[in-house]
C-alpha positions as CSV (number, residue, x, y, z in Angstrom):
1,X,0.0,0.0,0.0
2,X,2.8,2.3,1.0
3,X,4.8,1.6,-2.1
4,X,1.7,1.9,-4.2
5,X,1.1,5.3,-2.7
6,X,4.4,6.9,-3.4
7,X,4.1,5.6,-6.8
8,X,0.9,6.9,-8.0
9,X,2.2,10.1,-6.5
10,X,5.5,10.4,-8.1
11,X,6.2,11.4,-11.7
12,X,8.1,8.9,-12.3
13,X,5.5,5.8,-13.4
14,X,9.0,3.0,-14.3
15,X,7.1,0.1,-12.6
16,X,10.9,-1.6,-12.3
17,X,12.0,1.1,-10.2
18,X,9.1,1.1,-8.1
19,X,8.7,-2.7,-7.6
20,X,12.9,-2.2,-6.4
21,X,11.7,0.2,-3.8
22,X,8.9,-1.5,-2.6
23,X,11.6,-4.9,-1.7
24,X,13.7,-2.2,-0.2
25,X,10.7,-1.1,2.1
26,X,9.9,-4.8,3.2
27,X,14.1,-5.0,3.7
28,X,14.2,-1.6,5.9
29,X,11.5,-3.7,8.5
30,X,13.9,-6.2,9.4
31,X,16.1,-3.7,10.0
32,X,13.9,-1.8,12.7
33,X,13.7,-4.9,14.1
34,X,17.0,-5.7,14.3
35,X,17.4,-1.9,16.0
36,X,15.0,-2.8,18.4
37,X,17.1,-6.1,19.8
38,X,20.5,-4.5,19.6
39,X,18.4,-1.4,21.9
40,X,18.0,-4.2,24.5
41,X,21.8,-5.0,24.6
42,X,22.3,-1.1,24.9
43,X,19.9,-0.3,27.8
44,X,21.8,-3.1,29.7
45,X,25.1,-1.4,28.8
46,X,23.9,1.7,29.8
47,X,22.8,0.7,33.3
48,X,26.1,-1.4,33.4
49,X,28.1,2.2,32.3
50,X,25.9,4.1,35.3
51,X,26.0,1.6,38.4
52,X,30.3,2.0,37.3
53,X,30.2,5.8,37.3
54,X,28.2,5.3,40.4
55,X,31.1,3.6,42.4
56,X,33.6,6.3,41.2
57,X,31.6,9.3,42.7
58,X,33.7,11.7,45.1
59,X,31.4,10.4,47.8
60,X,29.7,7.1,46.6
61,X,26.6,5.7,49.0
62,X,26.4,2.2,50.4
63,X,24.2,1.1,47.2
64,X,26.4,3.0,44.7
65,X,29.4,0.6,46.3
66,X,27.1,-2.5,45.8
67,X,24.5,-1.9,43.4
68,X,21.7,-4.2,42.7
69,X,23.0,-6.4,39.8
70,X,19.8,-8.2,39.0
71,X,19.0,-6.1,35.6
72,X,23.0,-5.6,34.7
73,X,23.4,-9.4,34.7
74,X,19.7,-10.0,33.5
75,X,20.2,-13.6,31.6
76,X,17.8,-12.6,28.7
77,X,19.6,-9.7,27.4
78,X,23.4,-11.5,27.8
79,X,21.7,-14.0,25.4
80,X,21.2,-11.5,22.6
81,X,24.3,-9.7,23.2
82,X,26.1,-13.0,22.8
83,X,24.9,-13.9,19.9
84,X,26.7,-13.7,16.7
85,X,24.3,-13.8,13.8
86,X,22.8,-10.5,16.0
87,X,26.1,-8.7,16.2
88,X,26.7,-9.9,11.9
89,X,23.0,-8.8,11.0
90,X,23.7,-5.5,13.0
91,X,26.8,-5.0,11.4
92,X,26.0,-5.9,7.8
93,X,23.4,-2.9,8.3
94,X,25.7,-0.8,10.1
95,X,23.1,-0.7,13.2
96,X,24.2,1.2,16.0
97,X,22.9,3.3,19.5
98,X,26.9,5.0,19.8
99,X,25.4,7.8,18.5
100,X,21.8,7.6,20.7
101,X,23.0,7.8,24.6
102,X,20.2,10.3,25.3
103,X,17.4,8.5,24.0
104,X,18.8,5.1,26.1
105,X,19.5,6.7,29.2
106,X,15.8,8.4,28.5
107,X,14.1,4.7,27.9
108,X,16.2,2.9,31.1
109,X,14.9,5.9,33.2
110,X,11.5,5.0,31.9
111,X,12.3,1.7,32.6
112,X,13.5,2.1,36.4
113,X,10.6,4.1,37.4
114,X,8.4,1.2,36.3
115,X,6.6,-1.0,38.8
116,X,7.9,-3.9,36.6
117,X,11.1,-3.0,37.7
118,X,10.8,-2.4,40.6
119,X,9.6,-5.8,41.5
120,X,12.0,-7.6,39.4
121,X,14.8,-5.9,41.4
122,X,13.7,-7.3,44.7
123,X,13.1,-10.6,43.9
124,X,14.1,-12.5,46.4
125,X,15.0,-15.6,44.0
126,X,16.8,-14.8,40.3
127,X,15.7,-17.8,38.0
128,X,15.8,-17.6,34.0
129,X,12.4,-17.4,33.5
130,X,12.1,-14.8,36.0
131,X,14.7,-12.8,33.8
132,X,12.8,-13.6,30.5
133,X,9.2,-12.5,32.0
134,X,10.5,-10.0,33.1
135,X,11.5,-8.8,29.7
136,X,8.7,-9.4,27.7
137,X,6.9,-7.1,30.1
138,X,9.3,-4.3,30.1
139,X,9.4,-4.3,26.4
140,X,5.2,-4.2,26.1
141,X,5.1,-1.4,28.8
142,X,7.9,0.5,28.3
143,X,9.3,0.3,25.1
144,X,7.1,-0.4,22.1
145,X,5.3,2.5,22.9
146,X,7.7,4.8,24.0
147,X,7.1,8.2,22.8
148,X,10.2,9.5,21.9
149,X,11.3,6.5,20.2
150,X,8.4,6.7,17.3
151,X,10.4,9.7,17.1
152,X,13.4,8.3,17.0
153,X,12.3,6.1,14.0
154,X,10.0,8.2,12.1
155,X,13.0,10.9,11.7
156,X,14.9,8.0,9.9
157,X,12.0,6.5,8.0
158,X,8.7,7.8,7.4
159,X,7.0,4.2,7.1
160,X,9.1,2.9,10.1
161,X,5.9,4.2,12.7
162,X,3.9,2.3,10.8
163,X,6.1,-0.8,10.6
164,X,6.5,-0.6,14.8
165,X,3.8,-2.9,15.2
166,X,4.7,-5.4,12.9
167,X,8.5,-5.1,14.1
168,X,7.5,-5.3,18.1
169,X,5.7,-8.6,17.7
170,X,9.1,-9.8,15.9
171,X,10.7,-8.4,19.6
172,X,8.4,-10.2,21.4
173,X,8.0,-13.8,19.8
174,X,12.0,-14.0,19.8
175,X,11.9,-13.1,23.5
176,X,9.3,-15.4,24.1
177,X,11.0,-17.8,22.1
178,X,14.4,-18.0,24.0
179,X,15.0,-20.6,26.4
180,X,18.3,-21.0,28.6
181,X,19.3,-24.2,26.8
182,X,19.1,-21.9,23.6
183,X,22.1,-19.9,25.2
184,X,23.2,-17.7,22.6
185,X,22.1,-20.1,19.5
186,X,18.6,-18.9,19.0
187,X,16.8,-18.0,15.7
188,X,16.0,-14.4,14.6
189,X,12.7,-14.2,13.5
190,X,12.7,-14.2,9.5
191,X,11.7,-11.7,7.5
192,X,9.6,-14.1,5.4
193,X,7.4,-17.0,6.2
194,X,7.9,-18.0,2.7
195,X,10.4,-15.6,0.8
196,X,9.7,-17.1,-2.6
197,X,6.1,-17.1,-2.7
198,X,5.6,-13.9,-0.3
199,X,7.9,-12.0,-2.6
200,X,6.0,-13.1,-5.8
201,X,2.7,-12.4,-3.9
202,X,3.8,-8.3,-3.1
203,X,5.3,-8.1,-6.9
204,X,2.6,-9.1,-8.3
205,X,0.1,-7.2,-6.2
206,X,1.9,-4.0,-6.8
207,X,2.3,-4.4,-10.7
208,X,-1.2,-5.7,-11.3
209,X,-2.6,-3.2,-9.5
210,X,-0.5,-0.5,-11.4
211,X,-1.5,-2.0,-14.6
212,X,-4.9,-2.4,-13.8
213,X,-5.5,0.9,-12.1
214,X,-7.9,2.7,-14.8
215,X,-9.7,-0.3,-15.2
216,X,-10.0,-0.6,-11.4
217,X,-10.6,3.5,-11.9
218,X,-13.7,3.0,-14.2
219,X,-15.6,0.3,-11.8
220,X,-15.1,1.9,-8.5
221,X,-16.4,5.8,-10.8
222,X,-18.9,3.3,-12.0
223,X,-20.4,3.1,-8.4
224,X,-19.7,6.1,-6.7
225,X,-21.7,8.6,-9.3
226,X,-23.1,10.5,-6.9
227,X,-19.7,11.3,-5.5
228,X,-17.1,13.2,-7.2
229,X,-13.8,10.7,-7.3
230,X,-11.6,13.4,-6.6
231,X,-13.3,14.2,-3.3
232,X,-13.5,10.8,-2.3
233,X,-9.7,10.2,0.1
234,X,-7.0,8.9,-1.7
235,X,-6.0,6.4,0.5
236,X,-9.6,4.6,0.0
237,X,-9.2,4.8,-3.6
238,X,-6.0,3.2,-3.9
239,X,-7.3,0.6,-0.8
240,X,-10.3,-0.2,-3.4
241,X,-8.2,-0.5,-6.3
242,X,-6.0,-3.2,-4.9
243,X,-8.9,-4.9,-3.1
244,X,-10.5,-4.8,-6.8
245,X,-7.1,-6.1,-8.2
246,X,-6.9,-8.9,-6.1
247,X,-10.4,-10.1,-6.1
248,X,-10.2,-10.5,-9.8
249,X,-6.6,-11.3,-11.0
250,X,-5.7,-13.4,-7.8
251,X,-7.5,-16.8,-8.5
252,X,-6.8,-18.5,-5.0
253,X,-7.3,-15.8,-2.8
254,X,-10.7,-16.4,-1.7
255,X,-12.8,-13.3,-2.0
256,X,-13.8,-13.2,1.6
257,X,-10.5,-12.8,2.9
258,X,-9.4,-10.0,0.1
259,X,-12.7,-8.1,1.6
260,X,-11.8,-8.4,5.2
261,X,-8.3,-7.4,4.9
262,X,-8.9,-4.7,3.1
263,X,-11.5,-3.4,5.4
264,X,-9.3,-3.7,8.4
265,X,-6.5,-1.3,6.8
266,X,-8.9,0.8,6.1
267,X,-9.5,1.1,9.7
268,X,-6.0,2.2,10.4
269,X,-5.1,4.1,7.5
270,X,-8.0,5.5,6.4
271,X,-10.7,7.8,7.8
272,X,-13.5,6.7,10.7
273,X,-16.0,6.5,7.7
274,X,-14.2,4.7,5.5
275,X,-15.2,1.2,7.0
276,X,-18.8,1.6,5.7
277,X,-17.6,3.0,2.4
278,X,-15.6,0.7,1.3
279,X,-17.0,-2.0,2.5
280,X,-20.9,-1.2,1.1
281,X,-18.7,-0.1,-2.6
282,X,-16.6,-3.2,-2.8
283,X,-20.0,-5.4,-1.6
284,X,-22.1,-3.9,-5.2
285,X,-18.9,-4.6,-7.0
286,X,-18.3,-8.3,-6.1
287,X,-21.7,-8.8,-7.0
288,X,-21.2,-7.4,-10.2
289,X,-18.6,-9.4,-10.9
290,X,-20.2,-12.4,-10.0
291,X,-22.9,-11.5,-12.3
292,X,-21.0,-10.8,-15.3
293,X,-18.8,-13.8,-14.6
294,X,-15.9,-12.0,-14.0
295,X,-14.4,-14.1,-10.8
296,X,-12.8,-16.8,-11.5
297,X,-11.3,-18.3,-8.6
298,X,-9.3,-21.8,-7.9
299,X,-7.8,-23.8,-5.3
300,X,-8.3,-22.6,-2.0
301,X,-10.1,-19.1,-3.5
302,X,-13.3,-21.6,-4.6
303,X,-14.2,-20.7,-0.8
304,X,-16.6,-18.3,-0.2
């Protein structure tokens, strides 16, 4: 949708260059999510950097001399930093929080003043699990929707806000996935369930609905005469037109599911109308094309 956006937008219409860009987008996601582990490692460090500073005051306290260790030596987080295909994938795209200290000392102050935390750090008895649950909840309440990290992101990509979601639930199956006889050999999530086919799926999406836009153009003008198109939102336009593509030049997609999905991006990218719109256009449409024999459908898209 993103790439289909900028496209239609931009004078340039070379549908090679635009289908390169939209792999580069999907390429850029596992990158935030690769940010988003290596951030973990960092926070650690950082607390690990302050409780060391701490013990080298002119006049260091009882607790600066013996700190509470619990989250410095937190199991969980050593796991990431000690493994290797993290630090290559990190390096290979030169992913780094060097530069960032203000925005980590910003999310471990968040972190510390959490009641998370503060129950973590006076558990009586450490235990792996412990360390992992612990984890998983800082991350849901104190990370993936930290403010100033959107920020953060958004500055270096403007689709990266709306990738968050998709790249926190990457965070949190591969912390929910670790296990201390994984030690530092765990899987990354993948970018792909299927690379071949998922790849083939977006290309052709985003060409056919390029090629087929006026066509798609003409039906959806076809049913909205009482509106003018160019008042109608963009975004629901180019949501309709790939719903449209889809339901007709994607035989084993099943037209229930093309409908659905559809509807619920509109719900997040569209406006608070736009549910009912799309949804009562695309409904006249289908029928249409069922009347005129224009589905044709195959495989697993036979069901309604």
């Amino acid at each position: 949708m993103q790439a289909l956006y900028a496209f239609f937008q931009s004078d340039n219409k070379d549908l090679r260059k635009g289908e390169k860009e939209l792999l580069n987008s999907i390429e850029k996601i596992y990158d935030l999510y690769i940010y988003l582990l290596v951030l973990l490692i960092e926070i650690q460090e950082q607390a690990e950097r302050i409780a060391a500073d701490a013990k080298n005051k002119r006049l260091p306290t009882e607790s600066d001399l013996n700190p509470n260790t619990l989250f410095i030596e937190n199991a969980v987080i050593k796991q990431l930093s000690g493994s290797s295909r993290l630090k290559r994938e990190a390096a290979n795209r030169k992913i780094t929080w060097q530069t960032d200290d203000e925005l980590v000392r910003k999310i471990l102050a968040g972190i510390k003043s959490s009641d998370e935390y503060l129950q973590y750090m006076n558990t009586p008895e450490r235990s792996y699990e412990t360390d992992k649950q612990f984890m998983i909840a800082i991350y849901k309440n104190c990370i993936a929707d930290f403010e100033l990290l959107e920020h953060y992101f958004e500055e270096k990509s403007i689709y990266w806000v709306d990738d968050m979601r998709l790249a926190n639930n990457g965070v949190l199956k591969t912390l929910e996935g670790l296990s201390a006889a994984s030690k530092s050999d765990f899987t990354l999530m993948p970018l792909y369930k299927d690379e071949e086919e998922d790849k083939q799926f977006v290309i052709e999406l985003f060409n056919k609905t390029v090629l087929h836009e006026k066509e798609s153009e003409l039906v959806i003008s076809e049913k909205t005469k009482n509106w003018e198109v160019e008042r109608i939102a963009m975004m629901d336009i180019l949501l309709m037109k790939m719903a449209i593509t889809e339901i007709l030049h994607f035989e084993s997609i099943p037209v229930k599911v093309s409908l659905n999905e559809y509807i619920e991006i509109s719900k997040l990218y569209s406006s608070p109308k736009s549910k009912m719109f799309i949804n009562g256009i695309l409904d006249k449409l289908v029928q249409d094309f069922k009347r005129d024999s224009k589905l044709v459908k195959t495989g697993r898209g036979l069901m309604e």
